[in-house]
C-alpha positions as CSV (number, residue, x, y, z in Angstrom):
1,X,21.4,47.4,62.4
2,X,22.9,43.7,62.4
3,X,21.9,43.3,58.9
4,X,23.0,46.6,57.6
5,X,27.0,45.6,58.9
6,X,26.4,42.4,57.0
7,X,25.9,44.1,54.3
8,X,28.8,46.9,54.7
9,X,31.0,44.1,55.5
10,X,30.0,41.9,52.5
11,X,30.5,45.2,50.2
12,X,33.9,45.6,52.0
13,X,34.9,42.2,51.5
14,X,34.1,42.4,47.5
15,X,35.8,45.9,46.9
16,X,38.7,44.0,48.6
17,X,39.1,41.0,47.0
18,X,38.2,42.9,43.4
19,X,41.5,45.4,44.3
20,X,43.3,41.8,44.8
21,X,42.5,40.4,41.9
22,X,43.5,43.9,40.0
23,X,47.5,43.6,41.4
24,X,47.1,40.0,40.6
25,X,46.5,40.1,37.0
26,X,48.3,43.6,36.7
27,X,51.5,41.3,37.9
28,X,50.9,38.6,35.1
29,X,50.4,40.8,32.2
30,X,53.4,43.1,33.3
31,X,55.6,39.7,33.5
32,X,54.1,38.3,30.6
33,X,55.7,41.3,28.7
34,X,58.8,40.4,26.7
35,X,60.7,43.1,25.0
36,X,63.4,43.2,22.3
37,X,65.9,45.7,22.4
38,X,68.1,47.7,19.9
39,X,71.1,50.5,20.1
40,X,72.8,52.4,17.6
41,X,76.1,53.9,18.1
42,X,77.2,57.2,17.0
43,X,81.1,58.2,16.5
44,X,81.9,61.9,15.8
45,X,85.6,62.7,15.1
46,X,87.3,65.2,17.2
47,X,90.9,64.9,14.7
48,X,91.9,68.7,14.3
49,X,92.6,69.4,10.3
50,X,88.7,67.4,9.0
51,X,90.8,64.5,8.5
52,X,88.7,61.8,10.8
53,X,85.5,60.0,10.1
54,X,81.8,60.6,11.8
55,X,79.4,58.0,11.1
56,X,75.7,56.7,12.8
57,X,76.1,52.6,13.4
58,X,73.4,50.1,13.8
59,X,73.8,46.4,13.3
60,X,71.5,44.7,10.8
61,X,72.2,41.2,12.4
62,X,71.7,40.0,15.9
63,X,73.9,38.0,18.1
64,X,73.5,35.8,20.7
65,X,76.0,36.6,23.4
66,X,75.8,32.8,25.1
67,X,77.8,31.4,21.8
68,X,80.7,34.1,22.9
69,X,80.8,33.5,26.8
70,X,82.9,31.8,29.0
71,X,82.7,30.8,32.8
72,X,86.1,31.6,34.6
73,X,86.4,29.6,37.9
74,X,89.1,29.4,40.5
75,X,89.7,25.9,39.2
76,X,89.3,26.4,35.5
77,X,90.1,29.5,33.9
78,X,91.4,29.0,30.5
79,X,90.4,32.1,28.7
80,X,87.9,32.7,26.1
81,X,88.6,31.5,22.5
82,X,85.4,33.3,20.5
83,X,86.6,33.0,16.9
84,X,86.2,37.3,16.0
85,X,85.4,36.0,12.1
86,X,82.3,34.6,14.1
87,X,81.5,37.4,16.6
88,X,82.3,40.7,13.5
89,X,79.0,41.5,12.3
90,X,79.1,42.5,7.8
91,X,75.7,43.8,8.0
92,X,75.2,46.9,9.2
93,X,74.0,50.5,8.5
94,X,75.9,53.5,7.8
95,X,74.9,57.0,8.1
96,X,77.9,59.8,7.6
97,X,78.1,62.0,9.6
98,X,80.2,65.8,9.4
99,X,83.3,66.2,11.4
100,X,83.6,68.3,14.3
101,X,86.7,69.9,13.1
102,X,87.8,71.4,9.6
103,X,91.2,72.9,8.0
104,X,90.0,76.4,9.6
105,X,89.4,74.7,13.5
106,X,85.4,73.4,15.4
107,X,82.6,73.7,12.8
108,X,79.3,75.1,14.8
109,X,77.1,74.2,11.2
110,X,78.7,70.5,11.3
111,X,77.7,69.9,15.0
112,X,74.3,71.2,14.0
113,X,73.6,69.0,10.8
114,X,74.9,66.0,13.2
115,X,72.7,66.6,15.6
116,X,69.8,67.2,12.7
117,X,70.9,64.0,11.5
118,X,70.5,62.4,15.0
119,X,67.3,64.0,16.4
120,X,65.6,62.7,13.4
121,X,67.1,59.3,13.5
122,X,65.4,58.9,17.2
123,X,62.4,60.3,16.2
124,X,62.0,57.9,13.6
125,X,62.7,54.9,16.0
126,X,60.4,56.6,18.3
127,X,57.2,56.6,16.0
128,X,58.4,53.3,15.2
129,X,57.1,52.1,18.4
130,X,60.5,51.8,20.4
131,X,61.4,53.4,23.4
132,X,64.9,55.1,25.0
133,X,66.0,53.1,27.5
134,X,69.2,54.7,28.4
135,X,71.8,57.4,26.5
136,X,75.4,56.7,27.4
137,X,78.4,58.9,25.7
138,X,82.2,59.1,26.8
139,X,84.9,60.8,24.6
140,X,88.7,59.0,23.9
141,X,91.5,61.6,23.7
142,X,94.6,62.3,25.9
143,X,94.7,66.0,24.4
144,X,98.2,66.9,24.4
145,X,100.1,67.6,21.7
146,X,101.0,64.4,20.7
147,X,97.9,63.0,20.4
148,X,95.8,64.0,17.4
149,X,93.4,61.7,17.4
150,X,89.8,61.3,19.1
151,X,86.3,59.9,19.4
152,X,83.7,60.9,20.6
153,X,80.9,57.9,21.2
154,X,77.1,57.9,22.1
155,X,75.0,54.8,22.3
156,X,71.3,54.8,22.2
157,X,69.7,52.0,23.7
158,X,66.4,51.5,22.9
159,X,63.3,48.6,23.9
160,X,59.7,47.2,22.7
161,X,57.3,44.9,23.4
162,X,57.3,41.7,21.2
163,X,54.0,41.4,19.3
């Protein structure tokens, strides 16, 4: 009897120290992981009359936001002076887009071939090997009727491991 605890305990001892040393390496490999991330932008004009642009934007060049960012402190906070020349990216895609509106008012076939466009863009970076992170839209317009103008915005934020 004695030796048959001995042995249930030493088999309990081993099945816990194996499930430690599964969280244990689990932990290092997950924080070992480094990811790089990407986003595109997509503007779709809500100008009445056609007369706006709709465009997909992605950066071809990356920036590294330390070079552009300044500490403020109670006892120094002289503001930032980032040259733009430095921090405007020239290198970048372009995919048109329709316009939500034409001469005749909204234009249900342009939304659609936008949103064509779009799904296949994502699917593309999907079988790419990257991943959504996060979807974030808001619109710009005051809509009265002294405000023709209007944006609507959606960013696509997207992440993958490093080789």
């Amino acid at each position: 009897m004695k030796k048959t605890n001995i042995i249930t305990l030493s088999i309990a001892i081993l099945a816990l120290a194996g499930v430690i040393l599964s969280f244990t390496s689990a932990q290092k490999s997950s924080s070992a992981d480094t990811y790089e991330f990407t986003s595109f932008t997509v503007v779709e004009s809500i100008v009445p009359n056609g007369i706006g642009r709709s465009r997909i934007i992605t950066s071809l060049e990356a920036r590294d936001y330390k070079e552009f960012t300044s500490v403020q402190t109670e006892d120094d906070n002289t503001r930032n002076k980032s040259d733009r020349g430095e921090i405007r990216v020239k290198n970048f895609e372009e995919t048109k887009l329709l316009n939500f509106f034409n001469m005749g008012g909204i234009r249900f076939q342009n939304i659609a071939a936008n949103d064509a466009i779009i799904n296949n863009k994502v699917s593309t970076m999907l079988n790419d090997g990257w991943e959504i992170v996060n979807i974030v839209s808001g619109v710009e317009s005051v809509g009265a009727d002294t405000d023709p103008n209007g944006i609507y915005i959606t960013r696509f934020y997207f992440k993958k491991k490093k080789a």
